[in-house]
Structure formats: C-alpha cells, structure tokens
N, C-alpha and C positions, 0 to 999 in steps of 0.2 A: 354763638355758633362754634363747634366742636374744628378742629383742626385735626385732619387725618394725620399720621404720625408719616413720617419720610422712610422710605422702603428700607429696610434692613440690610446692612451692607456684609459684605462677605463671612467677614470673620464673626459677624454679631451674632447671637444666638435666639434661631428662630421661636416664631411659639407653636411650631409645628414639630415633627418627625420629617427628619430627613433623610433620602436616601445617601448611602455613602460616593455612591457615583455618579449624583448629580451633577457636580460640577464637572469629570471627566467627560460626561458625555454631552454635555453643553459646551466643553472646550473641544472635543472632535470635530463640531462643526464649523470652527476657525482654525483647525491644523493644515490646511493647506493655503494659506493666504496669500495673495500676490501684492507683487508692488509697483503700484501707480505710474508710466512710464511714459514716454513722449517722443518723438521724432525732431531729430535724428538718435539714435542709440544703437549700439552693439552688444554683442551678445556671445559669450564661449559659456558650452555646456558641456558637462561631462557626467555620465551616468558609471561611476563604479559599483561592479557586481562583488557582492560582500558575504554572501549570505545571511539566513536569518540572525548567528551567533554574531555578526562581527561591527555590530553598534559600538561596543564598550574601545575597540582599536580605532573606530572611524573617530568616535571622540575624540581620542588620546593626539589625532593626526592632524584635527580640527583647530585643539589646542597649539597646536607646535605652529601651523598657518599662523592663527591670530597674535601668537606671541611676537614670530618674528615681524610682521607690524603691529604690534606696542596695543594692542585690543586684548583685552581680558572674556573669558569666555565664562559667563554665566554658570553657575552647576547645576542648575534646571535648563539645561538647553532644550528639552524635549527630543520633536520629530522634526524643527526648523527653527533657523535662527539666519540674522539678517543684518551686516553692519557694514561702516563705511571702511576698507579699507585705507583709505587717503587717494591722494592724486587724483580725487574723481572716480577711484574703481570701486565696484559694489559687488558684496558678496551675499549669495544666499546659499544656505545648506541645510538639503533635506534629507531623511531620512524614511525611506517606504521598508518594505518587510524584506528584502532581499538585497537591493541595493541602495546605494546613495549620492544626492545628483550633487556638483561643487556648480553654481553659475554667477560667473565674471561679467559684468556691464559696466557701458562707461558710454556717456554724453559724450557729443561731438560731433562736428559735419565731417564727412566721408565722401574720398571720390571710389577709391576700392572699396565695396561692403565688406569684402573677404580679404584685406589688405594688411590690416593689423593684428597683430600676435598679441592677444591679451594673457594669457598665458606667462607669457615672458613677464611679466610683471609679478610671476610667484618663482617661492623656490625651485631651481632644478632637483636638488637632490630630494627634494620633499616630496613634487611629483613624482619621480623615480622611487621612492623607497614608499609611496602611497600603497596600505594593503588593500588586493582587490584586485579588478581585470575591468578594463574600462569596454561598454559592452557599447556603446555609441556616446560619440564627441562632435558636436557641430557648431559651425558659427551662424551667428543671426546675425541678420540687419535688419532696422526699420527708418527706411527714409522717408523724411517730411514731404509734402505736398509741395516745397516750395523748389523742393530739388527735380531737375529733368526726367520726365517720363522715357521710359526704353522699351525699345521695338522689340515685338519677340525674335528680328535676329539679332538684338544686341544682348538680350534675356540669354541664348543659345550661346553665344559667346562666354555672355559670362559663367555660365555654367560648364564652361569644357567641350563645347559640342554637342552636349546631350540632350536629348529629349527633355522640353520641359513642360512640368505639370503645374497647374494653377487655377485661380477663382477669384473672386472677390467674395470676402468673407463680410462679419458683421454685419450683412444687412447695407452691404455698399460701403462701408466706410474705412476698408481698406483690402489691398490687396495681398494675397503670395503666391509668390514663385520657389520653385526647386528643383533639383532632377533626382533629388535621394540617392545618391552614390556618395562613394568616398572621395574626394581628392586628392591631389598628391600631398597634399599641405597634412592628411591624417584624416580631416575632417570633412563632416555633409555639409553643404551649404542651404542656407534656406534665407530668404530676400521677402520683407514685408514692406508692403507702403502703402503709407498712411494720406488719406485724401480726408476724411473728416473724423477718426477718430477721437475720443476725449482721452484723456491719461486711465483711467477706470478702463477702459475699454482696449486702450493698447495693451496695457499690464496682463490683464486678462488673455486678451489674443495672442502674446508673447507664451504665459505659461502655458496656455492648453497648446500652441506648435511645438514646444520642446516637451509637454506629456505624450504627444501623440508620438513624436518621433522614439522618447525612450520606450514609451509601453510595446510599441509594435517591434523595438528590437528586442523584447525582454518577451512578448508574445511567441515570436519565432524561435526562439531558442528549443521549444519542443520539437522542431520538425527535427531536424538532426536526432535526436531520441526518440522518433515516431520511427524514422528510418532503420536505424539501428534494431530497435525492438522485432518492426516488421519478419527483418529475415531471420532474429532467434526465432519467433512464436510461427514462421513456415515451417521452420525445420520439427521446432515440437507439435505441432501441428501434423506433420507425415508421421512422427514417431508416434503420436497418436494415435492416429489411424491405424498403424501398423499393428501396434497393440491391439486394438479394436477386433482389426482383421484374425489375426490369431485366436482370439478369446471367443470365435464364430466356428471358424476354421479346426483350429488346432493347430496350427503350424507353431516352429517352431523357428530357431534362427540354428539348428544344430546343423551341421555339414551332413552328417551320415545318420544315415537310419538305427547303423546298430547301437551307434554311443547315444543315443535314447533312451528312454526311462519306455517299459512299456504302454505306461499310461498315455505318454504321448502317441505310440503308433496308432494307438487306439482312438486318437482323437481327440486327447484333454493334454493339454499342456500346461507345465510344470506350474501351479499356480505361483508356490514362492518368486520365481523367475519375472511373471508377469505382476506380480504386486512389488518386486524392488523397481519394474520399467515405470512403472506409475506411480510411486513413493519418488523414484527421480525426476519426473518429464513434472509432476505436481507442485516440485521445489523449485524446480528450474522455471515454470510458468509466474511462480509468486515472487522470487527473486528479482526476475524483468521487473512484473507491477511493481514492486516496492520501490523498484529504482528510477519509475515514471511516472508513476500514479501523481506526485506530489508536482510534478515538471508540467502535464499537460494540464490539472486543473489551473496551475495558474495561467498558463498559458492562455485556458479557456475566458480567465478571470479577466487578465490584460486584454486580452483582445477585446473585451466589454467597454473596457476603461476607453479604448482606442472608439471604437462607435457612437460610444457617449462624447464623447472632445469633439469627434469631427461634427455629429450633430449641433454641440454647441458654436460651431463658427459659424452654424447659417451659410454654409458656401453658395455662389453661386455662377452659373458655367459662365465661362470666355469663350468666344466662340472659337472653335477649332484648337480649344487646347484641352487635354484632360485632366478635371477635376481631381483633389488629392482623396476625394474619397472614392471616388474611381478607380484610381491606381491602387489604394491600399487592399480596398475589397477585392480589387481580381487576384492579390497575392497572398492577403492575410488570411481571406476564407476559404480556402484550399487548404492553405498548409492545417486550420484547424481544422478542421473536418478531418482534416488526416492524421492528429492525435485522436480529436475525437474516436472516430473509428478503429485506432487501433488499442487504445484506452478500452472500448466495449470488446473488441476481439481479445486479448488480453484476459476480460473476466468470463467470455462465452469458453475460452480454453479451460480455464481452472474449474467453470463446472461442468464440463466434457467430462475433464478428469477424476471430476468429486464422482460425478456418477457411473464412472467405468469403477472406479474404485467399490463402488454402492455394490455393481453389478459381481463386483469380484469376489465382495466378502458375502455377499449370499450365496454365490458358486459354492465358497468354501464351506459354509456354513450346509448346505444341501448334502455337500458330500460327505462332511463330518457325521450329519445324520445318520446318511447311509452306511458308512464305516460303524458307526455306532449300536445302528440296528444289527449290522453284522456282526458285530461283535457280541450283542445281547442274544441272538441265536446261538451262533457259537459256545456262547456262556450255557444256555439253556440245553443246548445239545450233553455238555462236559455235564449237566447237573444230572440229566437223567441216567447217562452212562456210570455217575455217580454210585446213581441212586442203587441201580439195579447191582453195583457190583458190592453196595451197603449193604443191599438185601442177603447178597450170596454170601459176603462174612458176616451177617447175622446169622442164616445157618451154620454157619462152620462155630461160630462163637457159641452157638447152644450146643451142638455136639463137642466142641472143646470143655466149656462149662460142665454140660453133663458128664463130661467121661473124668474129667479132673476129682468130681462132687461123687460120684459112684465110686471111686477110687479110693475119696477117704473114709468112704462109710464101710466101702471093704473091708479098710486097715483097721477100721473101728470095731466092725461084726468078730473078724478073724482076733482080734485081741481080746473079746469079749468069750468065744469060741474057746482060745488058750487057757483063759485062766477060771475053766470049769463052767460055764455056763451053758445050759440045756439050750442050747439055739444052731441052727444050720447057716453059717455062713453065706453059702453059696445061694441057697435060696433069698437072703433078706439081700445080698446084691441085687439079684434078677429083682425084685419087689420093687427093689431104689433106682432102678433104671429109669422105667416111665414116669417116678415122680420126679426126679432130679430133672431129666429133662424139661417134662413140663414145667415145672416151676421156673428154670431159666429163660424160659422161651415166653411167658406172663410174665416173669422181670421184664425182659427188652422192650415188651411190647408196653407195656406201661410206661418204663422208662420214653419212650419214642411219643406216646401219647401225649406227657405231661411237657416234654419241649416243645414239641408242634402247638400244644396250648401258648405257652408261654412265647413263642415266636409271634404268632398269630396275636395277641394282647401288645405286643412293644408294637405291632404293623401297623395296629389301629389306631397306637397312640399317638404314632407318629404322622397318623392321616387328619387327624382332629386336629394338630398342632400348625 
C-alpha cells in the first residue's frame, strides 16, 4: 500500500506553479489577531494618528519602547506585534493605513476599573516625543463574575454622572458599560463584565470594543471637513450661478455703462472675463475635493468597519438603557451622510462647471464663426473692388503698352524715313496703332487666362488631397 507523501512545507518547492502572493494574502487573513484574555484584566489604548507615510517613524518609536525594556524587536514586525513587557504588562502594536494603536494590559483584581495609570509604566519622554496626535485614548476594564454586580446608579457614578449606554453582548455572556466622553483623567472609560465568557471570546470582545471606539473616532474626523467644504462650495456655488446668470443676461459686474466694451450693452459680455470666472470657481471646486475626497471615503470606509464590530457583539437591549449601537447610529449616520452628501455636491459643482465651460466655448466658437464669416465677406467684398479696379489698369496698361510700342516704331519708321528710304512715317504710325494695341490687349488676356487655369488646377488638387 502506497503512502501519500506529508504536505510540502513552506520553503519546499512545490510540483506546481505558484502564485507569488499567495502566501501574502493567506497571511492577511491572521493580520489582525487578538489575544486570548480573562477576567479580571485592564486595558489602556491609544490610537495615534500617523498618516499613510509615517510606518517607518512609528517603527523607529517601537524600537526605542521595547529596548528600554530589554525586548528586541523583530525586523519583519509587519502590521502587529505582541510581547511581554515584564511586570505582568502586555503590549500589542498595530498598525492600520493611517494610524496606529499602542494597547497596555495587565492581570489583576480591581476595586477602581479606571483607578490605575497603566501608562505610567512607559516612558514619559517617549510618550511626549511620540510622532503623531493621539486621536482616542481609553481605559478598559473586564471584571469577573465573581466580583460585585453594580446598580445602574452605581454604573452612573462611576461614569461621572453621565448618561450611560449598555447591552449584554455575545450572546449573554457578558456585559458593557460606557458614557463615551472624555474624563478628566484624558481618557473614555469603557466597563466589561464577564458572566460566562471563554478567554477566546473575552479577547475578541475586548478587540472589537476598542475597534469600534477607534474607527468611529477616525470615522468622524470627516465631519469637521464636511463643514468647512460646505460653506467654500455655497459661496462657489452663488459665484456659479452668478456666472450662469450673466452668460443668460448679459450682465456684467462693471459699475458704469460707459466703461463697457459695446458688445456688452449689447447683451454679450466679455467672454474672456467669464472663462477666467470659470477657469477660477473650477480650480477652487477641485482643490476643496482633492483635500476631501480622500478624508470622507475613509471616513465612509470606517464607519463600515464600525457596523460590522457592532454587529459582531450580538448586543442585546437592557431594559431602560441605550444600546451602543443606538447611540452610535443616531450620531455616526448623520455625520456620514453629511460627507456623503457633500462628497456628491462637491462633484455635481465641477460638472456644473465643466458644462458652463462646454456652453462657453461653443459661445465662442459660434461667434468666431460669425466674425469669420464676416470677414470672408469683407475679404470678398475687397476682391471684387480688386478685381474691377484690375480691370481699369488693364485698360490703362494696353493704352500705356500701346502708346510706349507705337512710339518705338515711330523712332524706327522716322529713322528708316532719314536715312533715304521711300516710306511715310506718319502713315506706318497710324497703321501700328490698332495693331500694337490690339496685340497687347490679346497678351493680357492670355496672360490672365493661363493663370486662372493654373489657379483652378492647384484648387483641384488641393481638393482631392
């Protein structure tokens, strides 16, 4: 009986063709891995905003943490990496397309969830000279089931007074609390507890409450640039129209009738005037998008990421308190819809613009014509005033011709006349009149025949070509 051979391991070399991104994209599907976690545990998260370029500094910052505890950093760190700093503290650090999150945990029974400064156990000047802008910071707790249950006014207490929002997630097997504010401490508080979780299941529950919390503050970041965009694209928006109005009208923006061109009393205004208002309000339209376009799709993107997390915690209502996906929805889908929206208002203005523009250069293009045509008249006018006044020194040039031509024949008769010859001068002038004439006058017209051929042949060829 034949023994199948044992799968081919990484580096062996298959008996197939493989593609070169297989393995990348079999490792995408474990680049976000969580770690296995249990009640009681805490929790400090910090989301700094980095942008796209600022991986290779986040690195470099990574290094300097782990060195000053005595940890060596891998040089394939990837997009996440995971290790013990000592004393029980645990560090994870990831890295998404914008920002990246530092999260501190550590074992241990708690009577304050939000009592301990985990933080304090890293450098100050580290955090302090960290590049980046921390765009949400919050502490977790997850108390065990064997620690006291709290009243929701003890819940309200310990949130500050505030209004708090909550469910029982996973399918029952634990709870959260929060009010999503800051506190004085810097940070949001957010409160899990666990009544039958497994460690699989805490770990999980733990990462998708601090994704939801950083996505939806990395979601809203658009609104602030929804708002701002808004009142430029009103104002190009009336400049707009104003143009619009004009290029209808005629009107112009000049104070006085007389410092006018008269094409405008007339009703057509300046076009140059109106294609620099539209070459400006079309830059100034694309300049906005460019500086938002890239802000609200992610915006669009995160706030997905945030509907998917909440979906997976399976919440389910307490009575008389609001669900976190309650609260998130009356705030987060507003604010996108209002990128949204301004996102699509944004591209309705640039092809407002594209097509006043459209309408502009056919204006010009109409009137070029026009000018054209008039000018081809004009041209034809000047040809036949030409022509006729060709004609009239045609005449003059057979009577200059003849009278020059009768002239030498004179000098020629009368010297033939001098030196003895039986001939009448004066008569073989009068003779040379009508022939000298005419014969000049059957040059021109020959000469004038054979160009007009020769015009006529380049006309044709040039219509065949």
């Amino acid at each position: 009986m034949s023994v199948l051979p044992e799968p081919s391991s990484r580096g062996s070399v298959l008996p197939f063709p493989v593609h070169p991104l297989r393995e990348e994209v079999t490792a995408e599907l474990h680049a976000r891995a969580f770690d296995p976690m249990q009640a009681p545990i805490r929790v400090a998260h910090l989301a700094y905003l980095c942008g796209e370029r600022g991986s290779g500094r986040q690195k470099q910052y990574l290094a300097r943490l782990l060195s000053h505890f005595g940890v060596q950093l891998p040089p394939d760190v990837g997009l996440q990496f995971a290790t013990d700093l000592g004393s029980g503290l645990w560090l994870r650090w990831e890295r998404h397309t914008e920002f990246v999150t530092y999260t501190l945990s550590r074992y241990g029974a708690f009577k304050d969830p939000f009592g301990a400064d985990l933080l304090g156990a890293l450098p100050q000047v580290w955090l302090r000279n960290l590049p980046g802008q921390v765009v949400t910071a919050v502490q977790l707790a997850l108390e065990s089931s064997e620690m006291p249950e709290r009243s929701i006014d003890e819940l309200v207490a310990l949130f500050g007074g505030h209004p708090v929002i909550g469910a029982k997630v996973s399918g029952g097997g634990g709870f959260i609390w929060s009010d999503l504010r800051i506190h004085a401490d810097g940070f949001g508080h957010i409160l899990l507890r666990d009544v039958g979780l497994s460690d699989g299941q805490a770990g999980r529950l733990i990462k998708r409450v601090l994704e939801i919390n950083a996505y939806r503050a990395m979601a809203l970041l658009g609104l602030p640039a929804a708002r701002e965009a808004t009142s430029l694209l009103s104002e190009a928006e009336q400049r707009l129209a104003g143009v619009a109005a004009r290029m209808v009208d005629g009107q112009t923006n000049d104070a006085s009738v007389a410092d006018v061109e008269p094409r405008t009393i007339q009703g057509l205004p300046p076009e140059r005037q109106l294609l620099s208002e539209l070459t400006a309000l079309a830059a100034e339209i694309e300049s906005i998008a460019a500086e938002t376009a890239t802000r609200f799709d992610a915006s669009q993107a995160y706030y997905q990421v945030v509907r998917q997390r909440l979906e997976q915690m399976r919440e389910e209502r307490i009575e008389g308190v609001q669900t976190l996906s309650e609260f998130l929805d009356a705030r987060l889908a507003p604010a996108i819809a209002t990128c949204t929206a301004t996102a699509q208002r944004q591209q309705h203005l640039a092809e407002r613009a594209a097509r006043l523009t459209a309408l502009l250069r056919a204006r010009v293009e109409v009137e070029l014509q026009e000018q054209n045509r008039g000018l081809l008249d004009s041209m034809d006018r000047r040809a036949k005033i030409q022509l006729r006044l060709q004609e009239t020194v045609e005449g003059l040039s057979v009577v200059a011709i003849g009278y020059y031509g009768v002239g030498l024949i004179g000098y020629l008769l009368k010297g033939f006349e001098a030196g003895g010859w039986s001939l009448n001068a004066t008569l073989g002038i009068g003779i040379a009149v009508p022939i000298v004439v005419g014969g000049a006058w059957l040059g021109l017209r020959h000469t004038k025949r054979r160009l007009r051929r020769d015009a006529e042949r380049g006309q044709d060829a040039s219509d065949d070509a």
